[in-house]
LODRENVO-14465 format. One record per residue: y, z, x of N, C-alpha, C in turn; chain; residue in three letters. Coordinates in nm, 2 decimals, padded with zeros to 4 digits. Example, Ala and Ser with C-alpha at 12.3 -4.5 7.8 and 13.67 -1.06 7.14 Angstrom:
! LODRENVO-14465
+--------+--------+--------+--------+--------+--------+--------+--------+--------+-------+-----+
:    n_y :    n_z :    n_x :   ca_y :   ca_z :   ca_x :    c_y :    c_z :    c_x : chain : res :
+--------+--------+--------+--------+--------+--------+--------+--------+--------+-------+-----+
: -00.57 :  00.78 :  01.32 : -00.45 :  00.78 :  01.23 : -00.33 :  00.78 :  01.32 :     A : ala :
: -00.22 :  00.71 :  01.28 : -00.11 :  00.71 :  01.37 :  00.00 :  00.79 :  01.29 :     A : ser :
+--------+--------+--------+--------+--------+--------+--------+--------+--------+-------+-----+
END
This chain:
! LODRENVO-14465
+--------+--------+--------+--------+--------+--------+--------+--------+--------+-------+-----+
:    n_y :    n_z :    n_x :   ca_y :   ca_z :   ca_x :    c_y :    c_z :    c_x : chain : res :
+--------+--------+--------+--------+--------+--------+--------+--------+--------+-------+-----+
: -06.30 : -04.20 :  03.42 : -06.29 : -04.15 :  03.56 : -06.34 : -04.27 :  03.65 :     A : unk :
: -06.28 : -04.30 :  03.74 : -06.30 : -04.41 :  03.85 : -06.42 : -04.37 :  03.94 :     A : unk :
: -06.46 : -04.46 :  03.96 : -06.62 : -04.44 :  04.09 : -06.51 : -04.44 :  04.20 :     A : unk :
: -06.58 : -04.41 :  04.33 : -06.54 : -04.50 :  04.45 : -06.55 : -04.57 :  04.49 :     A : unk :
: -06.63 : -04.64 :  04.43 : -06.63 : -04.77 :  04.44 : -06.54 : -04.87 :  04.34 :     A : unk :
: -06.47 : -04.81 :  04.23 : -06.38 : -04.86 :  04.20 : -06.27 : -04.86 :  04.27 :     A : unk :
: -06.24 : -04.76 :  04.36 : -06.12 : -04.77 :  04.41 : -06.12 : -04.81 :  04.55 :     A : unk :
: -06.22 : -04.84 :  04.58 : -06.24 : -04.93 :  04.70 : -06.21 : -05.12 :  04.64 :     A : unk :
: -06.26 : -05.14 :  04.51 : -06.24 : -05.22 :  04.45 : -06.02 : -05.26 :  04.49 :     A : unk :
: -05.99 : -05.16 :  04.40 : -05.88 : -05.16 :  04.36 : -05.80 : -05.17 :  04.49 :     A : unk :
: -05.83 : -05.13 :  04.63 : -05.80 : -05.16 :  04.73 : -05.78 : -05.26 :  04.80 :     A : unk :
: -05.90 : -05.33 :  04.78 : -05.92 : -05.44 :  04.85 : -05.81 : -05.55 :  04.72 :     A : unk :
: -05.81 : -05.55 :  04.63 : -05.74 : -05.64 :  04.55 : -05.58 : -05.59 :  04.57 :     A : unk :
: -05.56 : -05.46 :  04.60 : -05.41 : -05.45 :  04.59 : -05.39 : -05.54 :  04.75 :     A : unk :
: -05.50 : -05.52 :  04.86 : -05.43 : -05.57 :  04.98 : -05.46 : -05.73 :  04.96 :     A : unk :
: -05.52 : -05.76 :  04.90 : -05.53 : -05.93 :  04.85 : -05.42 : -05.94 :  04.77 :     A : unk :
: -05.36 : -05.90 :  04.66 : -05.25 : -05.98 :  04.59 : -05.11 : -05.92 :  04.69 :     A : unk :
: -05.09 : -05.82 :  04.75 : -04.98 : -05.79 :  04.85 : -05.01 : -05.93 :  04.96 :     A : unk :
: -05.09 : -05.97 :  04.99 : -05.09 : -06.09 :  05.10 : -05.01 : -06.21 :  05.04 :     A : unk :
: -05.10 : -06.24 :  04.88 : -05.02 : -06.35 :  04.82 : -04.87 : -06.34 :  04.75 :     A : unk :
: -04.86 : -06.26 :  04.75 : -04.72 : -06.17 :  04.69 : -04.62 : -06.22 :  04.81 :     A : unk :
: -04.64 : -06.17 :  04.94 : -04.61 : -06.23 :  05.06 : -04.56 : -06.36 :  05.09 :     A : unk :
: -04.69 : -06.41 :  05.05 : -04.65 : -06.60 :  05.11 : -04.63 : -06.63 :  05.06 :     A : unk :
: -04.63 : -06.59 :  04.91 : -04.52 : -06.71 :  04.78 : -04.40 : -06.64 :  04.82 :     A : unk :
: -04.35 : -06.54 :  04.84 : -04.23 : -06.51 :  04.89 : -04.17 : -06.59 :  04.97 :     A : unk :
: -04.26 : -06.64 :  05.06 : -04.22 : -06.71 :  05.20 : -04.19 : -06.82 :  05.15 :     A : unk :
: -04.24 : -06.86 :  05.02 : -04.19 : -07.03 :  05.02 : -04.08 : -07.03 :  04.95 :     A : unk :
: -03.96 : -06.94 :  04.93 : -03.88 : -06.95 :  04.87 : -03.74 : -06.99 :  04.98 :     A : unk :
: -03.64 : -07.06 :  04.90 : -03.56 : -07.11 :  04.95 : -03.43 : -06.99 :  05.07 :     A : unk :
: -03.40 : -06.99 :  05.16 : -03.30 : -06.92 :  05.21 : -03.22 : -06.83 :  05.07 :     A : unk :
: -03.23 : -06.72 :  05.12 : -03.11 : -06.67 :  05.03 : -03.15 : -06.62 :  04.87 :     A : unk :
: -03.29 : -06.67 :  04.88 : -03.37 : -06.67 :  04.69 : -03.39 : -06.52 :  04.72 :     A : unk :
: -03.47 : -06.46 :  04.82 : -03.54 : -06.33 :  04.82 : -03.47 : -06.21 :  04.79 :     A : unk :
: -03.36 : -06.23 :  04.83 : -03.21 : -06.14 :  04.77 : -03.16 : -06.14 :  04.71 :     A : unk :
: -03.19 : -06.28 :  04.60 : -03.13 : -06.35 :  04.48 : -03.10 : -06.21 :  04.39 :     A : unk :
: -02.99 : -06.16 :  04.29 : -02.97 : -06.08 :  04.22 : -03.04 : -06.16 :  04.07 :     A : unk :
: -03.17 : -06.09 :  04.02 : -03.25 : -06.16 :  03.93 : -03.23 : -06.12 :  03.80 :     A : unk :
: -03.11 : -05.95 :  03.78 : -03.11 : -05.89 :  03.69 : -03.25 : -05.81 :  03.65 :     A : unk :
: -03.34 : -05.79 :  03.75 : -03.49 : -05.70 :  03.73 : -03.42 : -05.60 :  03.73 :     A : unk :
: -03.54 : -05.50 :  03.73 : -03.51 : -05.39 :  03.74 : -03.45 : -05.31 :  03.86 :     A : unk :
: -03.51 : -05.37 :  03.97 : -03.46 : -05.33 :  04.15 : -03.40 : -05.41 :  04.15 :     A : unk :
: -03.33 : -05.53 :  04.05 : -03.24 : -05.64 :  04.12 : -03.30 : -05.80 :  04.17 :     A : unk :
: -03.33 : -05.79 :  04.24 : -03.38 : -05.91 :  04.35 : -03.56 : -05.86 :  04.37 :     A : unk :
: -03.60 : -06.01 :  04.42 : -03.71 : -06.00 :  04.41 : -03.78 : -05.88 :  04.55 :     A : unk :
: -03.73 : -05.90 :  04.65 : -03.67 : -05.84 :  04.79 : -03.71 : -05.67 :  04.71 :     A : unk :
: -03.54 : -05.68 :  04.62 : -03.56 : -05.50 :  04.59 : -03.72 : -05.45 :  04.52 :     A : unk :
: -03.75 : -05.52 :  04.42 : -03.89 : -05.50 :  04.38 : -04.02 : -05.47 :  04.45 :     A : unk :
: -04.04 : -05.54 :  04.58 : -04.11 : -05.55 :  04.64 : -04.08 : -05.43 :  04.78 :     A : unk :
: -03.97 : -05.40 :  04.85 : -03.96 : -05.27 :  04.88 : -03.93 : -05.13 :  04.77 :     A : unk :
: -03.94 : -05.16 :  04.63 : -03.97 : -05.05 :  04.61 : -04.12 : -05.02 :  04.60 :     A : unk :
: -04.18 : -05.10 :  04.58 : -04.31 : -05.09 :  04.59 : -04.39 : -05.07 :  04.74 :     A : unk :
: -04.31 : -05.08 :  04.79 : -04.35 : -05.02 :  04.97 : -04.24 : -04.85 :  04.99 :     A : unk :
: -04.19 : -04.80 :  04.95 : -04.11 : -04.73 :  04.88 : -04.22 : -04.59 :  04.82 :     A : unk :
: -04.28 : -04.66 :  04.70 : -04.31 : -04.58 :  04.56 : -04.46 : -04.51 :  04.65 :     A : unk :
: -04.53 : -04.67 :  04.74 : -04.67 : -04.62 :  04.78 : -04.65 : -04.56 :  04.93 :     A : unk :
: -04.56 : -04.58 :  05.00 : -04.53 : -04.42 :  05.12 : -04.54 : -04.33 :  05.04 :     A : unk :
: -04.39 : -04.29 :  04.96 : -04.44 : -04.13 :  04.85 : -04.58 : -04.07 :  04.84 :     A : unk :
: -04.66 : -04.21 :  04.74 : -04.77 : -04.15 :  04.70 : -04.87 : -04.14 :  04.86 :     A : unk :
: -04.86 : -04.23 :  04.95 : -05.00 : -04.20 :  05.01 : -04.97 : -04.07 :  05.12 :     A : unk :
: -04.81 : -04.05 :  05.12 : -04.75 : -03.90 :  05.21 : -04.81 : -03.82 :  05.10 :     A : unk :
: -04.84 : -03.78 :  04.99 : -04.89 : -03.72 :  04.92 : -05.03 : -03.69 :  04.93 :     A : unk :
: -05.05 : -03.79 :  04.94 : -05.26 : -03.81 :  04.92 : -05.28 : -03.76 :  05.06 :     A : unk :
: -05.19 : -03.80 :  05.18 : -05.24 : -03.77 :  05.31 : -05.24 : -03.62 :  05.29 :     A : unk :
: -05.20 : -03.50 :  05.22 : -05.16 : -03.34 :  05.21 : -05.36 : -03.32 :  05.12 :     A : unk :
: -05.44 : -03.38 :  05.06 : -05.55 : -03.39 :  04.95 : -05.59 : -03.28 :  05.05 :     A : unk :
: -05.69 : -03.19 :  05.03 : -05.78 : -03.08 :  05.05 : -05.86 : -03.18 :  05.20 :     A : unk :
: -05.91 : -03.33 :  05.14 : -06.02 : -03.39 :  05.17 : -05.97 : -03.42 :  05.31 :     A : unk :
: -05.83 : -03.42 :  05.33 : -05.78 : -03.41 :  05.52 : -05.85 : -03.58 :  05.55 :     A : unk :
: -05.77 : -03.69 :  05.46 : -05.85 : -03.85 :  05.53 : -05.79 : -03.89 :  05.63 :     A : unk :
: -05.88 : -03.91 :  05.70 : -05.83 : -03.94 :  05.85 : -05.74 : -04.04 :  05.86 :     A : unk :
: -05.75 : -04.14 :  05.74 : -05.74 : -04.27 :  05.74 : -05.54 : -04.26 :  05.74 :     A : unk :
: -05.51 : -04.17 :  05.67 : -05.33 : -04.12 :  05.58 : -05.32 : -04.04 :  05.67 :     A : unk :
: -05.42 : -03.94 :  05.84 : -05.32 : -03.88 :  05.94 : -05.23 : -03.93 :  05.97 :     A : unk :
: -05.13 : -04.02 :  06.00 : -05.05 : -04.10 :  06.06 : -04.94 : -04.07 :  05.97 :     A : unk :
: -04.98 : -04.04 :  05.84 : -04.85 : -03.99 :  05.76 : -04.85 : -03.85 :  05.75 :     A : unk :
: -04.90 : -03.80 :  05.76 : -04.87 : -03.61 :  05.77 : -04.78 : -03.60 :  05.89 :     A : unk :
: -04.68 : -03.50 :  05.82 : -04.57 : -03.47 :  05.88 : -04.45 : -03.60 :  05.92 :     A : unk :
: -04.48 : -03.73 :  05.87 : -04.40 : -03.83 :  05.84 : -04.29 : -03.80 :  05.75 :     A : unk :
: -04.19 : -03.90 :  05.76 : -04.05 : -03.87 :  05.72 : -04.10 : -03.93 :  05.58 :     A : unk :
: -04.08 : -03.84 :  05.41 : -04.12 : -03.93 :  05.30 : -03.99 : -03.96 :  05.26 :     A : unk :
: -04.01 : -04.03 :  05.17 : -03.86 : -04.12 :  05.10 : -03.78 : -04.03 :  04.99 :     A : unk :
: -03.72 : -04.02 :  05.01 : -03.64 : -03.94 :  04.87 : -03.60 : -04.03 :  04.78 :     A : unk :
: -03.62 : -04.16 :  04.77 : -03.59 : -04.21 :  04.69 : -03.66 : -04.36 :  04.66 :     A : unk :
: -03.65 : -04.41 :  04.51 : -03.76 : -04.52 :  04.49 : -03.71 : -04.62 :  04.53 :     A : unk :
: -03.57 : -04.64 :  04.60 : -03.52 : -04.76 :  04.65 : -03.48 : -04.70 :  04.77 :     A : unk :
: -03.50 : -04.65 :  04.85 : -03.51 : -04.66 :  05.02 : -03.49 : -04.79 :  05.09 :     A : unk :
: -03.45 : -04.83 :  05.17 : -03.49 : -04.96 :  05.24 : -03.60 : -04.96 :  05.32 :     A : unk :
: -03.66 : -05.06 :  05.31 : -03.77 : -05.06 :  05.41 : -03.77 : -05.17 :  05.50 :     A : unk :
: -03.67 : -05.25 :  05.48 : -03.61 : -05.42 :  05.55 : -03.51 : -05.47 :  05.45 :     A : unk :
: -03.45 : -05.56 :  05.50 : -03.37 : -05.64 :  05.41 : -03.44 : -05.81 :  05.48 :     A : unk :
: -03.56 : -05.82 :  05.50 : -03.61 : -05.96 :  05.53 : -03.75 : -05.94 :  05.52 :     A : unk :
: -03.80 : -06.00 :  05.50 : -03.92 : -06.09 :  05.45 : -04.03 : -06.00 :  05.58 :     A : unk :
: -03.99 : -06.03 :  05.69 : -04.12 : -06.00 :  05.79 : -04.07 : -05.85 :  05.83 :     A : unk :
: -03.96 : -05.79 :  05.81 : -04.00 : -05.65 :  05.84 : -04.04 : -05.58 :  05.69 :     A : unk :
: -04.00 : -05.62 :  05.59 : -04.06 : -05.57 :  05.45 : -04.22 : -05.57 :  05.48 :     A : unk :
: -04.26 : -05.71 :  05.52 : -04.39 : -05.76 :  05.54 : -04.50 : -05.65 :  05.64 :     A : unk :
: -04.41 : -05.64 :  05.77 : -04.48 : -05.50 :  05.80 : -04.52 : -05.41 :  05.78 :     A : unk :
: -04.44 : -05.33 :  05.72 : -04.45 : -05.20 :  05.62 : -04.54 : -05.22 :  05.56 :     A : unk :
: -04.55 : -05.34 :  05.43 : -04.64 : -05.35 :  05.37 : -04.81 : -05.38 :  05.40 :     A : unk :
: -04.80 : -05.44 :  05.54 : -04.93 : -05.44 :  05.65 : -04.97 : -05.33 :  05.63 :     A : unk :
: -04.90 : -05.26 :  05.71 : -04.96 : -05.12 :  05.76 : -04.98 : -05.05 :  05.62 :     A : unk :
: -04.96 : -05.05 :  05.52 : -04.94 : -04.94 :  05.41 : -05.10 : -04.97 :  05.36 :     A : unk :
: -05.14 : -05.16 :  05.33 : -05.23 : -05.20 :  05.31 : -05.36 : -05.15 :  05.36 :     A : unk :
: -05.31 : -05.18 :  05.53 : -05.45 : -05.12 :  05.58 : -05.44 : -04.97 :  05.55 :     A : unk :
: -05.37 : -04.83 :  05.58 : -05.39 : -04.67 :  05.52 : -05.51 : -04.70 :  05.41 :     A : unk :
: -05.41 : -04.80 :  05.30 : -05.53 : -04.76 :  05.17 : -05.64 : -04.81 :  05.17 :     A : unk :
: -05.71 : -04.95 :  05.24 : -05.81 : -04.99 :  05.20 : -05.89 : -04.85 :  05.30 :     A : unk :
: -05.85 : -04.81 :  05.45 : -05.93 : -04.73 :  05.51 : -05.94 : -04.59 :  05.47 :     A : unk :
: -05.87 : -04.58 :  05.38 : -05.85 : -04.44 :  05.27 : -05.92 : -04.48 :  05.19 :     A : unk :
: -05.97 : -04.58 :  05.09 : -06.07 : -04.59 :  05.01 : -06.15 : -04.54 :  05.04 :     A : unk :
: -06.21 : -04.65 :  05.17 : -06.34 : -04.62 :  05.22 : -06.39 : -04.48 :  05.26 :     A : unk :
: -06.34 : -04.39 :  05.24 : -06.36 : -04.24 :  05.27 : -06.39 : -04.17 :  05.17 :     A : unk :
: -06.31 : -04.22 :  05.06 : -06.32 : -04.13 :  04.95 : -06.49 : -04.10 :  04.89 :     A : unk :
: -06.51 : -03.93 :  04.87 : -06.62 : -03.88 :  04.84 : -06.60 : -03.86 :  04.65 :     A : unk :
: -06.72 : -03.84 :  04.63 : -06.68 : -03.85 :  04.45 : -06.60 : -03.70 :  04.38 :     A : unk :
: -06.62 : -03.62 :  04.53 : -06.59 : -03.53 :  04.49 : -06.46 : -03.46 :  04.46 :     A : unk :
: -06.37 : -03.59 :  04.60 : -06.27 : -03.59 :  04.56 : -06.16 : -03.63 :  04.47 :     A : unk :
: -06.25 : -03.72 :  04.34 : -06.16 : -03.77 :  04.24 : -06.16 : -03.65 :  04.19 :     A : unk :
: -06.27 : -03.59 :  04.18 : -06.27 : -03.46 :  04.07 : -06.16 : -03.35 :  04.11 :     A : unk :
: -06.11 : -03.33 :  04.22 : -06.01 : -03.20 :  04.29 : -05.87 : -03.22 :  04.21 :     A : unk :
: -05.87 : -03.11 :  04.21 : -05.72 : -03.09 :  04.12 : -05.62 : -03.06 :  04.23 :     A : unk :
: -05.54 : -03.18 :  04.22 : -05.43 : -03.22 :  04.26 : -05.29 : -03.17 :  04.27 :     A : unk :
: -05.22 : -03.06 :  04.39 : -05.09 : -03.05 :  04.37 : -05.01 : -03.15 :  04.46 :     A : unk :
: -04.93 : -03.18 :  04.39 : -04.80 : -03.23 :  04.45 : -04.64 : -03.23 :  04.38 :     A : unk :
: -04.54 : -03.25 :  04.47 : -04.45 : -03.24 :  04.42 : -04.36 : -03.37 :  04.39 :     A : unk :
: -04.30 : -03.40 :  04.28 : -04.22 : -03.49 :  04.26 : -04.11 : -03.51 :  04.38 :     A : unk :
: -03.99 : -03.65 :  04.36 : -03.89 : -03.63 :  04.46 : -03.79 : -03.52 :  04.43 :     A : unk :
: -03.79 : -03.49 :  04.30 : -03.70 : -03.42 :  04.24 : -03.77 : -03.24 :  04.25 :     A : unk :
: -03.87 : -03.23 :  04.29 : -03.91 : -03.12 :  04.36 : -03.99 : -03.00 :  04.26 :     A : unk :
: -04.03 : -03.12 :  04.14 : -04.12 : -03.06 :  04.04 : -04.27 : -03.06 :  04.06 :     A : unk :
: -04.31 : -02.94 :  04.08 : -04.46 : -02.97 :  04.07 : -04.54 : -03.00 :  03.96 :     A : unk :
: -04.67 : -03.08 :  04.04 : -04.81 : -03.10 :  03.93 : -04.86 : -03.09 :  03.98 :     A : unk :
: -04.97 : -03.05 :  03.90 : -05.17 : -03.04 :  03.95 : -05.22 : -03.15 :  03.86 :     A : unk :
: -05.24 : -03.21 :  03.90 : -05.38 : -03.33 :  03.86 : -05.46 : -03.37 :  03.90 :     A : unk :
: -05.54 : -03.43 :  03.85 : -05.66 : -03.48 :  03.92 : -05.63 : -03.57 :  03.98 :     A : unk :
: -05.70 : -03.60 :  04.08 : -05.66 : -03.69 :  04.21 : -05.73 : -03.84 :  04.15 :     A : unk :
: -05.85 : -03.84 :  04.12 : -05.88 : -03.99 :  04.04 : -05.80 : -04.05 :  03.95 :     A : unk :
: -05.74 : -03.97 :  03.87 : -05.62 : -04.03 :  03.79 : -05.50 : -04.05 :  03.85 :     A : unk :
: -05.47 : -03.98 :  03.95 : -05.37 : -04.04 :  04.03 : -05.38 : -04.11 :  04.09 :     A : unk :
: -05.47 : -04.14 :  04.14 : -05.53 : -04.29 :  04.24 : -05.50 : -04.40 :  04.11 :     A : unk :
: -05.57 : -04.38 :  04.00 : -05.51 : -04.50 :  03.93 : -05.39 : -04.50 :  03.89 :     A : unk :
: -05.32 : -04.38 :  03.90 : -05.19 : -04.44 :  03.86 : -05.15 : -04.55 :  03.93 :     A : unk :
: -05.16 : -04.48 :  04.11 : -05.13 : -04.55 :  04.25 : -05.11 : -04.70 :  04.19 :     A : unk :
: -05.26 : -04.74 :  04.19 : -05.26 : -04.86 :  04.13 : -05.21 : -04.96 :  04.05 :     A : unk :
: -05.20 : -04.87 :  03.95 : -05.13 : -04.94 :  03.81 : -04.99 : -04.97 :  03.84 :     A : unk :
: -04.95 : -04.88 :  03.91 : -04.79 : -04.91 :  03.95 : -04.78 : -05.03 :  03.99 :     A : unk :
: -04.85 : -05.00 :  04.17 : -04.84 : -05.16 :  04.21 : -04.85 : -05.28 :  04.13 :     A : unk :
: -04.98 : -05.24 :  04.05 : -04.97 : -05.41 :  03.98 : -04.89 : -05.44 :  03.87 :     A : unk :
: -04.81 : -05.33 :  03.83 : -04.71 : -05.34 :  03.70 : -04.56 : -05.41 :  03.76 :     A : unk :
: -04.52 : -05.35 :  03.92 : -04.45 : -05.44 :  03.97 : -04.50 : -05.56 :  04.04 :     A : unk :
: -04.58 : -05.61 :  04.09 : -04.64 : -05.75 :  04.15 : -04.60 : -05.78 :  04.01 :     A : unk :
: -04.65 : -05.74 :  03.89 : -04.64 : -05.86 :  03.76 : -04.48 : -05.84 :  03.73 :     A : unk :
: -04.43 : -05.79 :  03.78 : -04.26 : -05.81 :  03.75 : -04.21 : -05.93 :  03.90 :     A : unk :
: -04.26 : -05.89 :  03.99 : -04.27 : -06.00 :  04.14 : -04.30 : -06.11 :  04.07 :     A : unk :
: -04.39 : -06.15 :  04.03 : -04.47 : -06.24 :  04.00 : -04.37 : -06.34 :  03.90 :     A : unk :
: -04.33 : -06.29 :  03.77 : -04.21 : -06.35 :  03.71 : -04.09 : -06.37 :  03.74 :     A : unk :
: -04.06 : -06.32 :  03.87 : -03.94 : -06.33 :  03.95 : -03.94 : -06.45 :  04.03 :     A : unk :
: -04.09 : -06.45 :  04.08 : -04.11 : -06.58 :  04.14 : -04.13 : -06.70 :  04.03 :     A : unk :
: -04.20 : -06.71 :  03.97 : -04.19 : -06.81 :  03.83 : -04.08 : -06.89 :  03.82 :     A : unk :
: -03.94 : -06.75 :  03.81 : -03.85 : -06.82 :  03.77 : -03.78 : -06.88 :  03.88 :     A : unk :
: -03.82 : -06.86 :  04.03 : -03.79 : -06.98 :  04.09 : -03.78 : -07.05 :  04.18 :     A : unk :
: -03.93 : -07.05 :  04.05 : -03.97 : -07.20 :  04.12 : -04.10 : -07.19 :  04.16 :     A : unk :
: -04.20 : -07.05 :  04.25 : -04.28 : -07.04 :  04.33 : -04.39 : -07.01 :  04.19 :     A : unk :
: -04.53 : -07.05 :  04.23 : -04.65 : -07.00 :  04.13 : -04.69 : -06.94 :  04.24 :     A : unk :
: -04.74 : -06.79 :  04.24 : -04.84 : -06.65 :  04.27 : -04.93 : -06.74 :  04.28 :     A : unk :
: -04.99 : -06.79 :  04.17 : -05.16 : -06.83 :  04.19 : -05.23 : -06.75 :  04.06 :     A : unk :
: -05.36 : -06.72 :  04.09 : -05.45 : -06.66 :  03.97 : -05.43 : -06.49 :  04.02 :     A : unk :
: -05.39 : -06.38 :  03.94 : -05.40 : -06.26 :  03.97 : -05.50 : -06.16 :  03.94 :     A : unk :
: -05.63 : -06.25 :  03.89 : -05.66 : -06.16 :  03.79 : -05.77 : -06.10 :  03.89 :     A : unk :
: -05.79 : -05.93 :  03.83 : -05.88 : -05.87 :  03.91 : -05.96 : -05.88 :  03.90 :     A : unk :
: -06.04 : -05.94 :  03.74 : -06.17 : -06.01 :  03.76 : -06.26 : -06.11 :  03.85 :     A : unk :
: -06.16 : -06.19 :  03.95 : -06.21 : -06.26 :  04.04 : -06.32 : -06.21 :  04.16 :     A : unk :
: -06.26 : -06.03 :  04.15 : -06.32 : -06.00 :  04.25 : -06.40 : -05.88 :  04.23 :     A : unk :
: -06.41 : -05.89 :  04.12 : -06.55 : -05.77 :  04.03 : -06.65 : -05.86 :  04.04 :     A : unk :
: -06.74 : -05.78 :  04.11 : -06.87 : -05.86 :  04.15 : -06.97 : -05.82 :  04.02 :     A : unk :
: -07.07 : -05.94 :  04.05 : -07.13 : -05.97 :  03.92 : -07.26 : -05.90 :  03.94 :     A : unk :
: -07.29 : -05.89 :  03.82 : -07.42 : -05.73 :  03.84 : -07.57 : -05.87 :  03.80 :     A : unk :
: -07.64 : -05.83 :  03.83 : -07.82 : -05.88 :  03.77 : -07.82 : -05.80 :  03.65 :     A : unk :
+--------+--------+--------+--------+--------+--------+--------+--------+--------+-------+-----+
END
């Protein structure tokens, strides 16, 4: 089970590697970002708006929690995506926005989270219009896991060409205990 302070953790590192995610993007040649890479979304472009995409879904979802965070009103009663490839831009600085704004919801949705709310059993519905109840701390990690399972598909997209990410590791920013 995640503290909240792990996911305050996991916040602040998704909006630190979505920044670097960003500017290695930016150093890519005209025409690379659209490149068809054969990934799974295609292009490195498609990857990266699905991942602006997959976390509207989830945080239109989280904004519905019992716990009413002030931080996801701005998405209640917002238009959610029906689908995990939506557009969200076809260029670099409007993808980039979306992704701004998505960043800041979550880190200011971390910082709210009560312990009480990992423990609340969670309904929501899929796109496909299936319900679940789960627990909301495990869904917050999923949140997570997602992102970083595509940044590390981002990440090898950029590799191949040409750009290095840098160091990803979340250890950098797990602070060290006495």
């Amino acid at each position: 089970m995640p503290t909240c302070d792990d996911i305050v953790l996991l916040a602040a590192y998704n909006a630190d590697m979505n920044r670097k995610l960003y500017d290695a993007a930016g150093r890519l040649a005209p025409g690379e970002l659209g490149a068809e890479r054969k990934a799974f979304f295609g292009s490195l472009l498609g990857t990266m708006n699905h991942l602006v995409a997959g976390d509207t879904i989830w945080l239109s979802r989280f904004a519905l929690h019992p716990g009413a965070f002030a931080a996801l009103a701005p998405l209640r009663g917002a238009p959610i995506p029906t689908s995990l490839t939506q557009s969200y831009g076809d260029d670099l600085a409007t993808l980039r926005a979306h992704r701004q704004r998505l960043d800041g919801f979550i880190t200011a949705f971390a910082a709210e989270l009560q312990p009480a709310d990992l423990e609340t059993a969670f309904v929501y519905r899929s796109t496909k219009g299936t319900e679940f109840r789960k627990r909301f701390g495990s869904l917050l990690l999923h949140f997570f896991n997602h992102q970083t399972h595509h940044r590390g598909q981002a990440s090898t997209l950029l590799t191949q060409a040409g750009v290095d990410l840098g160091v990803t590791d979340l250890v950098l920013l797990v602070p060290d205990v006495n």
